[in-house]
N, C-alpha and C positions, 0 to 999 in steps of 0.2 A: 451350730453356733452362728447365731447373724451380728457379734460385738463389730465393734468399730478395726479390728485389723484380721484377715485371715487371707494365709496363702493358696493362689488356687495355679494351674495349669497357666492359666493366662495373664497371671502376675498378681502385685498383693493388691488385696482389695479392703482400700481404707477410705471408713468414712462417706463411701457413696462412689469414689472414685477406683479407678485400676490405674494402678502403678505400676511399668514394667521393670522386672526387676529380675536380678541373678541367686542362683543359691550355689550351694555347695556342688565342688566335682563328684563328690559321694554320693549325691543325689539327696533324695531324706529316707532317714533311717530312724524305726523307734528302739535300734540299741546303737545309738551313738556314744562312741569311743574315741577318745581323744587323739586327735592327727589324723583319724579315716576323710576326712576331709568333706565329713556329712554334714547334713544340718540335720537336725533332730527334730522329729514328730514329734507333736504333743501340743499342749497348751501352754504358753509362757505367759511373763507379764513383762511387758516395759518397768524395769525400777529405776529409769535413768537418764539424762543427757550430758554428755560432754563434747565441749566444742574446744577451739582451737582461738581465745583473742587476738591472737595477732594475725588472725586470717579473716576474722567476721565477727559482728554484732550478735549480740547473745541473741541464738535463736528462740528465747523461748524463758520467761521467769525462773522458770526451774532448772534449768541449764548450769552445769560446774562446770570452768576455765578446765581448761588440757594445761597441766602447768610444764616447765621442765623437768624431767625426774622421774615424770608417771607412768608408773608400768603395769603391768595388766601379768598376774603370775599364772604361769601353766605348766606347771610343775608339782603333778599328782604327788612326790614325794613329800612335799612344803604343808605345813598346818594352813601355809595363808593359799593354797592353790584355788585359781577362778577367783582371785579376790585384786583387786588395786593394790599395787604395792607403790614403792619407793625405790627411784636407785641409793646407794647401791642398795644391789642385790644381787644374790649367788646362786636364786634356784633361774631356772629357764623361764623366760619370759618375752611378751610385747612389749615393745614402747607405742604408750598411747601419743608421744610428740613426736609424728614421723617427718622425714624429711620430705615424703611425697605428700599429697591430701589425701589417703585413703580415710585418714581418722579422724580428718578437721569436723567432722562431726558425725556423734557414733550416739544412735540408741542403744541402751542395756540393755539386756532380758534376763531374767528369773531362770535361765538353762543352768541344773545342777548348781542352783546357788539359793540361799545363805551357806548352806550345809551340804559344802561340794563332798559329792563320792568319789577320790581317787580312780581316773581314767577313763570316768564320762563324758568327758568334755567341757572345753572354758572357754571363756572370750566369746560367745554368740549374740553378733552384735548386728545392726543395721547400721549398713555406714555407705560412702559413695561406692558406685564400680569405678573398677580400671578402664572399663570399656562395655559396652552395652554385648549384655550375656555373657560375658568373661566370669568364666566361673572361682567360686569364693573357695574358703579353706573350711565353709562349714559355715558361713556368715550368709545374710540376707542381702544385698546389695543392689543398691538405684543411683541413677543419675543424681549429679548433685544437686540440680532445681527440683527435682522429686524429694530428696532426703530432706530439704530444707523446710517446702511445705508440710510434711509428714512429722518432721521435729516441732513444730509450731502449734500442732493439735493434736501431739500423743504424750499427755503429762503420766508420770507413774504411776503404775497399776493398771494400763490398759491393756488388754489383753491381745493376744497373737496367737492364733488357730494355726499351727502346721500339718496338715493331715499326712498321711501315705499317699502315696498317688499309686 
């Protein structure tokens, strides 16, 4: 696939550019299991942006506010798991409004979703690192001056090549 995002050894390459960037302490796996800490092979799609307003200027038209409240379910037992939820809420979950910026702004992907399979995996998301190569929980992660550029020219439905290495 030569689309506009795919992961390679040397970081993701979108758009013409390489991006250095972090993945999963699991490495990548094409049987990714929820918590193993992979990011999953395969082809996804961007179906998303949300950012954080009261941290930054929408990056991007299609960009939805991180409100208070927003939570991200991962809770394979739940009908809504791998889905945005609401607090409250009782099954297990993220908060998309975190006290750190990990999540001031987070590309979706299409991993086990619309029609999540109980214990695939939820939440694979591009969003900033903690620290360059700090490994994720199964997420994609780049500097924030990277994530911002990358949010600005990856509208929903673009594609993301994760191969095996």
């Amino acid at each position: 696939m030569s689309g506009p995002l795919r992961l390679t050894p040397a970081g993701l390459m979108a758009f013409g550019r390489r991006v250095p960037c972090a993945i999963g302490r699991g490495g990548i796996r094409a049987d990714k299991r929820e918590g193993d800490g992979a990011t999953p092979a395969g082809l996804v799609h961007v179906v998303g942006t949300l950012y954080r307003p009261d941290r930054m200027a929408r990056p991007a038209p299609w960009a939805v506010p991180i409100r208070p409240g927003d939570l991200w379910s991962d809770d394979p037992g739940r009908p809504d798991y791998n889905t945005a939820v609401r607090a409250p809420y009782g099954g297990s979950h993220e908060r998309l409004r975190r006290a750190d910026p990990l999540y001031d702004l987070v590309l979706l992907t299409d991993w086990n979703w619309p029609d999540a399979r109980p214990g695939r995996g939820s939440a694979i998301f591009l969003h900033r690192w903690r620290r360059r190569g700090h490994p994720t929980e199964g997420c994609i992660a780049m500097a924030p001056r990277d994530l911002r550029w990358l949010a600005a020219r990856t509208p929903p439905g673009t594609p993301l090549l994760v191969p095996l290495r």
